[in-house]
N, C-alpha and C positions, 0 to 999 in steps of 0.2 A: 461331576458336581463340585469337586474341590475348585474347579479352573473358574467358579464364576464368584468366589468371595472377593469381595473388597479388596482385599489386599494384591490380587492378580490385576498385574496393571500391563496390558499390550504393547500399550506408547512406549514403555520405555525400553521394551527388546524390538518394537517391529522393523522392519529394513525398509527404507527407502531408495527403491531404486533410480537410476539415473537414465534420462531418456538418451537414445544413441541418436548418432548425426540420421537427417533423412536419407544421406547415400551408404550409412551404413547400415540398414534392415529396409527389407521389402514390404515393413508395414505401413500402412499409410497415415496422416496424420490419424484420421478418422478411428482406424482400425490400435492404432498406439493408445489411445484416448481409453478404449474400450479393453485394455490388455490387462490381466491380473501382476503384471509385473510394474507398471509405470500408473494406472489409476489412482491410487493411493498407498497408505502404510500396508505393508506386507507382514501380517500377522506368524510367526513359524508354527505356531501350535495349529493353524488350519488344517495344514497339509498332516496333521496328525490325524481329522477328524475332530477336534473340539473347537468350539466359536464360545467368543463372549456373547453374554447377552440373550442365550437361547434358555428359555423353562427348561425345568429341569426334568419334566417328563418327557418332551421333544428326545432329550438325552435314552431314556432306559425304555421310551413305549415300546420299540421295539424289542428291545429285549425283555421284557417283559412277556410281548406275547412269545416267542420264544418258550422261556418258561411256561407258560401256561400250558402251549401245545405237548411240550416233555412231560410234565404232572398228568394230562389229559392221557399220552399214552398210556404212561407207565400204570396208571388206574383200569384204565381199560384190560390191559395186559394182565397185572394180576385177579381181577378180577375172573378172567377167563381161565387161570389159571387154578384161582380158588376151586371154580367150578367144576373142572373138570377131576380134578383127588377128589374134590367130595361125592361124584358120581362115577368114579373110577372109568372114567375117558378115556382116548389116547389123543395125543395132538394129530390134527390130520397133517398127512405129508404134503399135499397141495396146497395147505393155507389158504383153501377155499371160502368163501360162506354159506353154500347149500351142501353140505356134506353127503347126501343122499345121491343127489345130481350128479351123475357121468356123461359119456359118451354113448354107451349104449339108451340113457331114457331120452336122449335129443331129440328123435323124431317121434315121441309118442302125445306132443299134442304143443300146444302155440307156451302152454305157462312153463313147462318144461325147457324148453327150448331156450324162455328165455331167462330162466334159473339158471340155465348153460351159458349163455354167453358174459351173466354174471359173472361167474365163475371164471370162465377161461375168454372172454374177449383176447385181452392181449396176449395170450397164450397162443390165438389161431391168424390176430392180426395184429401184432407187435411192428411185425417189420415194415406193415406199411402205413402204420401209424410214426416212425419212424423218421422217413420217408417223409410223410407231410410234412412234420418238423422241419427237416430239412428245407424243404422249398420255402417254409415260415419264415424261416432265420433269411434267406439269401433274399426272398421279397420283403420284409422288414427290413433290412439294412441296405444290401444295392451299393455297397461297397467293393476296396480291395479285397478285403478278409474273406468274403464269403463266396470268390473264386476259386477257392480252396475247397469250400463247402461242396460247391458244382463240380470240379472234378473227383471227391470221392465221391458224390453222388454216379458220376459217371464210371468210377470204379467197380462200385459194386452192384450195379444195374448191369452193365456186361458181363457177370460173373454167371448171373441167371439162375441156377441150379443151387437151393438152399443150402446144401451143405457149403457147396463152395465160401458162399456167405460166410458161414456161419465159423469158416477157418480163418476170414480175414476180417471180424467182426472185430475180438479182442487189439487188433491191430488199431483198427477205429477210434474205440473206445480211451486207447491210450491218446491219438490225435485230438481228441476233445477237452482232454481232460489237459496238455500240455497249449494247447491253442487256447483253453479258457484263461489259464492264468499268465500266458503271455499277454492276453488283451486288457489282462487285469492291471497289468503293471504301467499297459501304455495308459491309462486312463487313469493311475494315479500321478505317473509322472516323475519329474522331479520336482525338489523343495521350491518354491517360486522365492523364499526369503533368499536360497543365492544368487540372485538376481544375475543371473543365467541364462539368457534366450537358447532356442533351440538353434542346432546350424539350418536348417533352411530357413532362418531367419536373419541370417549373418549380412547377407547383401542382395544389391535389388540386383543384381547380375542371374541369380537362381531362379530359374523358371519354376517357381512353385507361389501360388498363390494361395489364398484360404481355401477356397473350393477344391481344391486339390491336395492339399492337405487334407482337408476332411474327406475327401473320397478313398487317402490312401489309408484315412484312421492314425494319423502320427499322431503325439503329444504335443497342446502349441497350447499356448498362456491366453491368446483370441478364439480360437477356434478350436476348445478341448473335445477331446473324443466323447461320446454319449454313450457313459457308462448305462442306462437304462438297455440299450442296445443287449447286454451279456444275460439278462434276464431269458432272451429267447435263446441262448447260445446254451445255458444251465437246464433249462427245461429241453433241449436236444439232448443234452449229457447224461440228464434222468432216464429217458425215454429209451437210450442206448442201452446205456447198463443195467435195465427193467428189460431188454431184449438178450442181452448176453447172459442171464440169467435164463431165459428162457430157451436158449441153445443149447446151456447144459441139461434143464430139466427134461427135456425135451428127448433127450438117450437116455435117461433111464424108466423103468419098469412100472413105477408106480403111477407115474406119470400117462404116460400110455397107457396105461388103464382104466384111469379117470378121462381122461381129455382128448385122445385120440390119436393117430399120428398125425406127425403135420408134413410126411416129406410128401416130393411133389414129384409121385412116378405118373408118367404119361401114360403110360400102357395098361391103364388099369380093366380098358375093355379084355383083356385077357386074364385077368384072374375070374375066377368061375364065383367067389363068396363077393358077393358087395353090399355093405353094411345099413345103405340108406336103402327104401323102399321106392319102389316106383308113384311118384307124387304126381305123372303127368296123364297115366291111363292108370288111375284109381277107382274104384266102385264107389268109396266113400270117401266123399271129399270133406277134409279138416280145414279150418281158417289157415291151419300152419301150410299142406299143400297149395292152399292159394298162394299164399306167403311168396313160397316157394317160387311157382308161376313166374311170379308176378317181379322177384328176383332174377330167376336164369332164362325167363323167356323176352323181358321188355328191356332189361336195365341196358342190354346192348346198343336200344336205341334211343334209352336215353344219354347215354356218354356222346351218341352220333350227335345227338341235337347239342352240348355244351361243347361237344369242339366245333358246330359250323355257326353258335355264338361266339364262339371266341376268335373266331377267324372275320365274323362279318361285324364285329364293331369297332373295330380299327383299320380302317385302309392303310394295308401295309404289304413289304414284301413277307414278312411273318406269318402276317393273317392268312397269307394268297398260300402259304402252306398247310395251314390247318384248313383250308375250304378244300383244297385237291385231296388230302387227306379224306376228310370227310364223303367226297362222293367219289371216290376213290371204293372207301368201304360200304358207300350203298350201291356198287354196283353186284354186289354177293347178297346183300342184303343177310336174310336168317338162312341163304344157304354157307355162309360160311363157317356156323354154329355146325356144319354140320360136317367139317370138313376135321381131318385127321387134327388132334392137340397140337403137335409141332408146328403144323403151318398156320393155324390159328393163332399162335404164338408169337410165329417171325412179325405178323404184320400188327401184332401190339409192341411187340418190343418195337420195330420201329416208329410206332405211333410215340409212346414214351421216350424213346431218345430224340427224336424232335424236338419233344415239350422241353426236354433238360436243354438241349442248345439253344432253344430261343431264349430260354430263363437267362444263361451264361453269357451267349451274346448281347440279350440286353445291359446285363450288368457291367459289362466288360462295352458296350459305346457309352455309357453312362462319363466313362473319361473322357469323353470329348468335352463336358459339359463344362469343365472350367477353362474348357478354349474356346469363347467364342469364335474367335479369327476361322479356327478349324470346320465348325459345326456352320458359320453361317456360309463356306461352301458346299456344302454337303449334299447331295441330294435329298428330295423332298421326302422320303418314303424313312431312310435313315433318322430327319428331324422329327417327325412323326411320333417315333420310339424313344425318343430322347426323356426322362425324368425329368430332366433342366435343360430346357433349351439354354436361355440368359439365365447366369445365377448372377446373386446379388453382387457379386466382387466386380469391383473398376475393371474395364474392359480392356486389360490390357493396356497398351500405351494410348487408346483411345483419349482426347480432352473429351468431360461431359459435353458439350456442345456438342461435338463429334458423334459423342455416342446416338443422341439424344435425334439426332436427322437421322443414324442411322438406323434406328428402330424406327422412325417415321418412315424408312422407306426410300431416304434421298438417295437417286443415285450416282449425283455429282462428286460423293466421296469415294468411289469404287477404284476409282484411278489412282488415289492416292492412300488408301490402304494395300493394293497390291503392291506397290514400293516398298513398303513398310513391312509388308510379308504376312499380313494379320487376314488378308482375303486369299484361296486359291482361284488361281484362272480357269 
């Protein structure tokens, strides 16, 4: 609030940068015009976060609600706290909200049930709640950064067996938390008042263009990275460290007692006690049995029907996997429900590692997208897949004119961009 009296006067500390020769940076007139280094006076206090000129609420509303939500906990909290010495309570160990509700009243009717999952939803589906996040992050952004994502993704998908998880969880956790604040820093950047370019901005010799810049996420004064982007990267970071909390609750006693176990032994047709009742040759059928049904009997084909959707609205070579896929698994139909856990298993984990390579490989030809030259040999199934076929950056050493036939189609120019090396043969 001090930065906006009177007396704070910009003009007379901002920098005025100097534009460099056209052979010394690969920005283009267009793209210079539009650059936070050479458009105008270069304010230093920006790169601080304060601007002239902004109300002064703009400034504190968010910190304000901030505060509120602090005040809002902290009310809440003691007040529970009141409550409980004045009724001589104990705090419960699960930090539940239906304190009555375990794991033994789960199947004693449909409102119970769903007391329970109140209670321990991410307690029993944390990890692949997870999981989504993950695919969130890498289909929201379709960058460099988030081939990263896709290979721990693919890390701990082949690990398969929860515990296993659950040793290289902490390991994760740390990767999220060092990955968030390195993406933090490329999207601050440096000071633009030291009027400074980045080096692959140094000369037009450097095969880096804006498209590619932004697909690699570097710092550029044209083409800043989109902080909005770490929002979904933060709410993975949450969702992780709300599951690595639940790895350790999850060994001890109390916990098990309330909520259940959650490991994932196969062999369970050989223990003699099984804690769920037979919902499918029942006398007396509850809404929750049907529930049930209608869960472990159909949902299998409804997954069939969204992978032979997702194979049959893109003609592609992708797609043409998830359709074989698909009747691949109708050829078992519901007798494969009925077939031993392990082999039921092998042919979803292959189903699921598919899904993750097509994700990775899409993300990863997404770089072809600031090479036209590359992409418009390509074949046709590859372009298909493309996020960007043409992006908006000058086509290389193409003249507009040139460009301009060659999205119409001409293909009088084919001869002489193969010289030039911007078409393959």
């Amino acid at each position: 609030m001090l930065y906006q009296l009177k007396i704070v006067d910009p003009s007379e500390y901002s920098s005025n940068c100097t534009q460099p020769l056209l052979n010394g940076t690969n920005l283009s007139p267009e793209e210079m015009g539009n650059s936070t280094l050479y458009r105008g006076p270069v304010d230093p206090a920006n790169w601080f976060g304060i601007r002239k000129g902004f109300p002064n609420l703009g400034y504190i509303q968010n910190h304000l609600l901030v505060l509120l939500l602090l005040v809002l906990e902290a009310v809440v909290y003691r007040c529970q706290e009141y409550y409980r010495k004045q009724h001589q309570l104990l705090v419960p160990i699960t930090e539940t909200i239906f304190e009555d509700v375990s794991r033994e009243q789960l199947d004693h009717g449909l409102v119970t049930c769903a007391k329970y999952f109140l209670n321990y939803f991410y307690y029993k589906f944390g990890l692949e709640i997870c999981f989504l996040m993950t695919v969130n992050v890498i289909g929201q952004r379709m960058n460099f950064m988030v081939i990263l994502h896709g290979c721990w993704l693919v890390v701990i998908l082949t690990r398969r067996r929860r515990a296993a998880i659950a040793r290289l969880w902490p390991k994760y956790c740390l990767f999220l938390v060092v990955f968030l604040l390195y993406q933090y820093l490329l999207c601050v950047g440096m000071p633009p008042a030291l009027c400074i370019d980045y080096p692959w901005r140094w000369s037009q010799s450097l095969p880096m263009n804006s498209a590619l810049i932004k697909w690699l996420y570097l710092p550029d004064f044209f083409v800043a990275p989109k902080s909005t982007n770490l929002i979904n990267d933060f709410v993975l970071l949450l969702c992780a460290a709300q599951q690595w909390r639940v790895f350790v609750a999850e060994r001890t006693e109390a916990w098990l007692r309330a909520a259940g176990d959650n490991a994932d032994r196969l062999d369970l047709e050989r223990e003699p006690h099984n804690p769920t009742p037979n919902f499918i040759h029942c006398r007396w059928v509850s809404y929750l049995d049907m529930a049930k049904v209608v869960v472990f009997r159909y949902l299998f084909w409804f997954v069939l029907v969204v992978v032979f959707i997702t194979g049959a609205t893109r003609i592609s070579l992708f797609g043409l996997g998830y359709l074989l896929a698909c009747f691949y698994l109708l050829l078992f139909g519901t007798a494969m429900l009925r077939k031993p856990a392990r082999a039921r298993l092998v042919l979803w984990d292959c189903l699921i590692l598919y899904n993750i390579t097509v994700i990775i490989s899409k993300n990863m030809l997404s770089v072809r997208a600031p090479f036209p030259g590359l992409l418009l040999g390509s074949p046709r199934w590859v372009q298909r897949d493309q996020p960007c076929a043409l992006p908006a950056a000058p086509l290389l050493r193409l003249r507009a004119a040139d460009a301009e036939q060659l999205l119409l189609g001409d293909p009088t120019l084919q001869p002489g961009l193969h010289r030039q090396g911007l078409l393959r043969p």
